[in-house]
N, C-alpha and C positions, 0 to 999 in steps of 0.2 A: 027571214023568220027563223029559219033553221039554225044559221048562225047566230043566232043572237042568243037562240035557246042552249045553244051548247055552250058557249061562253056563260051566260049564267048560272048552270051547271059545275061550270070548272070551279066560278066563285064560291060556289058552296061548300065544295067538295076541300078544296082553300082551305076556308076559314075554317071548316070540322075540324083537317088537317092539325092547324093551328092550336084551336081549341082543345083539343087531344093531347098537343106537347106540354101545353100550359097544365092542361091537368091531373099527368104523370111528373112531372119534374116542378110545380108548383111546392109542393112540399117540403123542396131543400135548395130554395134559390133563399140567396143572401147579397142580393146584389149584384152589381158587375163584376167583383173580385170573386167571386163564387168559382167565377170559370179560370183558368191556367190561360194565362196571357200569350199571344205568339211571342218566342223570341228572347222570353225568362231565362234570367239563367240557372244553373241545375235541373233543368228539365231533358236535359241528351243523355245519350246514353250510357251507362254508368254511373250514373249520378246517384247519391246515397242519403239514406235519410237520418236524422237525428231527431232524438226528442228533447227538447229542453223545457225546466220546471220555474218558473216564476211564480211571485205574490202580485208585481202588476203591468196589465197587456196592455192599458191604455193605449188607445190611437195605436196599435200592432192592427192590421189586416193581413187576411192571404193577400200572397204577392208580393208583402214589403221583404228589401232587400235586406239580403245579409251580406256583412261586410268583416272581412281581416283585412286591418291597418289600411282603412280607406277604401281598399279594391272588392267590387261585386263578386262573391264567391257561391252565391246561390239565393234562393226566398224560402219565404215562408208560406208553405202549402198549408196549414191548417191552424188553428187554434180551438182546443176544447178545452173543458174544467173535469178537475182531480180533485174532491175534494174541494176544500178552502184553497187551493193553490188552480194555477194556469198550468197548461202544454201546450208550451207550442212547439210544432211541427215543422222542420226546414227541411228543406231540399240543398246539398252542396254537389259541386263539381268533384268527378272522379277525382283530378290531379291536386284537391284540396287535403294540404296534408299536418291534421293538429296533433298534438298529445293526447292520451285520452283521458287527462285530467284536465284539459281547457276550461276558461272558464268563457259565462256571455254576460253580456248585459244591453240594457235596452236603450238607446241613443237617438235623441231627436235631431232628424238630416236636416229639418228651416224652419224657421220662423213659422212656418205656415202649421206649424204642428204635424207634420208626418216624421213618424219612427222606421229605426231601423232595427236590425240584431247585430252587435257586435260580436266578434269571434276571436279570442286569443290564448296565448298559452300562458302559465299560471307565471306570478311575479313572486310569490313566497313562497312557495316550494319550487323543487327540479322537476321538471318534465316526464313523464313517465308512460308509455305502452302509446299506442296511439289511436285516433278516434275513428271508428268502424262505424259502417253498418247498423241503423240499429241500437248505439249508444243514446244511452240518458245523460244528461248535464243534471246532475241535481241541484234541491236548490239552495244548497249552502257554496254554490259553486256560480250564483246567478246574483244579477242586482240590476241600476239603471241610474244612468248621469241624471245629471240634474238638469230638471227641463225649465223651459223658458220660463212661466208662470212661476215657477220657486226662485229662480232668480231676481226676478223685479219682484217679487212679494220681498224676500231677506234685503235687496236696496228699499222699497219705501218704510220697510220697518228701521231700518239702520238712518235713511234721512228724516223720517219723523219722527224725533224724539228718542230715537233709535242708540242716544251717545256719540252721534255725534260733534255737537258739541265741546263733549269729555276729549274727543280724539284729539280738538285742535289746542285744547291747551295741553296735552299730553305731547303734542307735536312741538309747541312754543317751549315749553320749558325743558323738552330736552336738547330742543336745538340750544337753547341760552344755556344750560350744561354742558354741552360738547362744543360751543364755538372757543375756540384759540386751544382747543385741545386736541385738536383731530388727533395729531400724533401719540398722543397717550393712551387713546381712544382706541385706536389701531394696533398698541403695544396690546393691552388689555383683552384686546378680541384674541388677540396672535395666540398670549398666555393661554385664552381661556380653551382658545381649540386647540391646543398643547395638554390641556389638563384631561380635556374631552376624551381626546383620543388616546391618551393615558388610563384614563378610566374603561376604556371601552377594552382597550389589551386586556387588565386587569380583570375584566367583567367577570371570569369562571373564580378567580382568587375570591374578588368581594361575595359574589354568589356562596364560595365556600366556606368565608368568613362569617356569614349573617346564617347560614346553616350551620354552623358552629356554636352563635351566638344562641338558637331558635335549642339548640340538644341542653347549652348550658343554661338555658332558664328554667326549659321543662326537667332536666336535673335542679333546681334548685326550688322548684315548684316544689316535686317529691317532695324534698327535705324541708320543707318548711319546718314541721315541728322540731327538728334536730335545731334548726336556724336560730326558732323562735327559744327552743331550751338554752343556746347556746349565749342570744343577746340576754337572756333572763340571769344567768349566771354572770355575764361581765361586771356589773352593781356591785357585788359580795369580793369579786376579786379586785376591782381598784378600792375597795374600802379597806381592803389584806395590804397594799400596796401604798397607800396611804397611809395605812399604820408602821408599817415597815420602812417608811421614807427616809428614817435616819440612819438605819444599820444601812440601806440601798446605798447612800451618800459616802457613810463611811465604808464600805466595800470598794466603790469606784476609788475612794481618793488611796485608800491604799492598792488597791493597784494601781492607781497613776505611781506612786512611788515605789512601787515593783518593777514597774516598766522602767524606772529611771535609773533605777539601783543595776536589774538587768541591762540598760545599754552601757553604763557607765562601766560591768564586767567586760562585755562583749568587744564593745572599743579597747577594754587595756589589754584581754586576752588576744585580742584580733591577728594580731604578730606571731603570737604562740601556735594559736590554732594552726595559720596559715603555715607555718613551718611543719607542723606536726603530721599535716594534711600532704606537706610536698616529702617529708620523708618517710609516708606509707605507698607511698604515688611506686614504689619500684617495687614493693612488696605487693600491692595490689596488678601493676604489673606482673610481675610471675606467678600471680596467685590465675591472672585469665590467659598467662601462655600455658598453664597447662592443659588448657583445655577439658575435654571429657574424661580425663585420667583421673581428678580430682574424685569431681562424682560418680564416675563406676567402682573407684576404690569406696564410696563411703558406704557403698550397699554390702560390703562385706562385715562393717562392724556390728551391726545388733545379731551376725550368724557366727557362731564358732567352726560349723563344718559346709553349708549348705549356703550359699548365694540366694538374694533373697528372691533374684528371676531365675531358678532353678528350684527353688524347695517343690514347686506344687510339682516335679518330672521324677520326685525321690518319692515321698511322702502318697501312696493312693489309696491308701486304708485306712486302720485302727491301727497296723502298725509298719516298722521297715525294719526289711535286712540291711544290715553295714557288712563288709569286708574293707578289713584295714590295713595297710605295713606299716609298722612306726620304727623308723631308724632314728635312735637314740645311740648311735656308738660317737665315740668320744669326737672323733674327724669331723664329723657330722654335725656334731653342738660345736665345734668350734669353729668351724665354717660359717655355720647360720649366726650365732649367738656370740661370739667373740669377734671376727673380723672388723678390724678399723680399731681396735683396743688395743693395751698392754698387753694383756691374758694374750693375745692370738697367738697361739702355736703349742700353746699349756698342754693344753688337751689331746693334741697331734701327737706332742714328744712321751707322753702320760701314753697313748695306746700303744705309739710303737712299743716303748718298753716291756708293756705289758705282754703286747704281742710277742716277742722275743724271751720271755720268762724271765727279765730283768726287775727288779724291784721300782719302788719310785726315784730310787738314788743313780738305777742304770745299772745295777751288778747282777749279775747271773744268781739266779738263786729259785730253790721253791718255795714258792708262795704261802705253800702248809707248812713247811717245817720253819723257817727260820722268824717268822714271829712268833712262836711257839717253842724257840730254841732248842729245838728233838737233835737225834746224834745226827749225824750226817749230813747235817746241814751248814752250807758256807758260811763262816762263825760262830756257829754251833757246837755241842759238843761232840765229839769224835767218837767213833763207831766202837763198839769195844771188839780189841783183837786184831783190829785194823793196822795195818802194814805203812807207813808212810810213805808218800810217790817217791819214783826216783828221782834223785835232784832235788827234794825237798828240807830246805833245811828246817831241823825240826825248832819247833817253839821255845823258847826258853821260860822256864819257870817264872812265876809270877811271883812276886819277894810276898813276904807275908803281909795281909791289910790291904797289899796295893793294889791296883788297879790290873789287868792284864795290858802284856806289850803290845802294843799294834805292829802287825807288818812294814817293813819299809816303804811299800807302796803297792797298792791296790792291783788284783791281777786285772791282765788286762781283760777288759768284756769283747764277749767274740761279738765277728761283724754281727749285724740287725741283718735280720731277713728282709725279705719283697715284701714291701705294705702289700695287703691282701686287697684282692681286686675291690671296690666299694660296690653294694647292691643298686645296680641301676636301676629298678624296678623296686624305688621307695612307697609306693601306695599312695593315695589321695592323701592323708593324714600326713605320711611323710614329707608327701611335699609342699606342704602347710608349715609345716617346722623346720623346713630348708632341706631336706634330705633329696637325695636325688641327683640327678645332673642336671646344670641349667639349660 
């Protein structure tokens, strides 16, 4: 009796038990996925969590696998709502290693209608940072294959009425198109992937061609009214053009016969020219050996004193000092100014004389008295009271009317002295007009 009663004790005490767990944990049971399965993968330690944002979780439960490229890389711990959008919640394995740009999408594992989460790195763009702890997938970075039910819905829409029909004469007629052609068929593809891929090189060119195209229309947009003035004006001027058709006519045809007149010169001259052309050919030679000699000398002609890449080093005021030497002696102008002539030495023999007290004839004399014919002077008249040299035979009388005797011969002129030394220190000016030593 005792045992019986303790035992039915226990049962109560049981079921309370029981009843108690049901009615603290009743509130957030969801089934048998509810609970973390033995044996999940991404449930050990280290394992990390991610959120990812979908538009649709169909058939997703906790628990369903997640997968990169086929292989189990963790599950899905939870699924709630944000708004119009999904979260779901994964769980991945530590040594799970993505971009943190990855993208997911939702993929049905059979037939049976159970999904999964697929996990990869991005196919348009490059990889970048990598997925942590704690990362969101958003959801322009999310989507979902196509599941069974869309599949046989797009086949019975396509076999009912669907076009297909359309397909099989589309098949027929182009098979009877290409039969006994293959070969041209195969040229034609070869070209066209030739063209393709030509185009695709090209892709930034055409890009910047058609932005070219897009400036010069919205330029031509602008202008319209300029456009539109300008088509309104062309009427008045083929009407000027049309009136003017005859003078137009007779203008061309005379220069057609300007042209003919011209080559008919150009041919007879042709021989001329070309001689004329071959015998400047050695003057235009020495004209380019001389090189920069030519045009450094031509900077000195619009200057009489000053070079013309020197004036601004003379010139820094309103006005300039000059200091000048000008050697004008006779040696000098016949150096500069006679040499390679007749004249050369005129002027040479013209100073010594001078220099020496000789006249222009070479004879000893003073320069003041005997153009002047004073006494004492050599052919002049005689001093009065003056004594005759010794050994001088004296003059014979001059007959009446007649002229006077000339000497028998001219005394002799004493040697010419030392040409006097020439001023080596002719001045800027001097040595412009050749004075100087060279």
């Amino acid at each position: 009796m005792n045992v019986r009663g303790r035992t039915g004790r226990r049962v109560v005490a049981g079921i309370a038990l029981v009843a108690g767990l049901l009615a603290t944990t009743g509130c957030d049971y969801r089934g048998i996925n509810s609970f973390r399965l033995p044996g999940t993968v991404g449930a050990g330690d280290g394992a990390y969590t991610v959120s990812i944002e979908m538009r649709d979780v169909t058939n997703i439960v906790q628990n369903a696998p997640v997968r990169v490229g086929d292989m189990p890389v963790g599950t899905v711990a939870g699924v709630d709502v944000n708004g119009w959008n999904a979260v779901v919640t994964v769980n991945l394995r530590d040594d799970v290693v993505l971009p943190g740009n990855a993208t997911a999408r939702a993929g049905q594992t059979s037939l049976l209608g159970a999904k999964h989460i697929e996990l990869s790195a991005p196919t348009d763009t490059p990889a970048q940072g990598r997925l942590a702890d704690g990362a969101v997938i958003p959801l322009d970075r999310t989507g979902a294959f196509p599941a069974t039910e869309d599949v046989l819905a797009s086949t019975a829409l396509l076999l009912n009425g669907g076009g297909l029909e359309q397909v099989k004469s589309i098949t027929a007629e182009v098979n009877r198109a290409l039969g006994g052609r293959e070969d041209s068929a195969r040229s034609a593809l070869e070209n066209l992937a030739t063209f393709t891929e030509g185009l695709n090189e090209q892709k930034a060119d055409i890009i910047t061609a058609i932005e070219g195209l897009n400036r010069f229309a919205g330029t031509v947009a602008r202008e319209r009214a300029t456009l539109e003035g300008a088509l309104d004006s062309l009427p008045p001027a083929l009407r000027t053009l049309e009136q003017e058709r005859g003078q137009l006519v007779t203008t061309l045809e005379s220069l057609g016969r300007f042209g003919d007149v011209a080559s008919d010169v150009i041919n007879r001259s042709k021989d001329d020219l070309v001689g004329n052309l071959n015998d400047l050919q050695p003057s235009l030679r020495a004209l380019a050996d001389s090189g920069e000699s030519l045009t450094n000398s031509l900077r000195l002609l619009p200057t009489v004193v000053f070079p013309l890449d020197t004036v601004h080093n003379t010139f820094r005021g309103d006005y300039v000092s000059l200091y000048a030497t000008i050697d004008l002696t006779l040696g000098t102008l016949d150096r500069t100014w006679l040499a390679g002539t007749p004249a050369e030495g005129s002027l040479v023999t013209l100073e010594e004389n001078l220099k020496a007290g000789r006249g222009v004839s070479g004879q000893v004399t003073d320069p003041l008295r005997q153009p002047l014919g004073l006494p004492g002077a050599e052919g002049g008249l005689p001093l009065p009271g003056a004594q005759p040299a010794p050994g001088a035979v004296p003059e014979p009388a001059a007959p009446s009317g007649g002229a006077p005797a000339q000497p028998d011969s001219p005394a002799t002129p004493p040697p010419a002295g030392p040409e006097p030394e020439e001023n080596s220190d002719s001045g800027l000016v001097g040595s412009l007009l050749g004075g100087g030593d060279s």
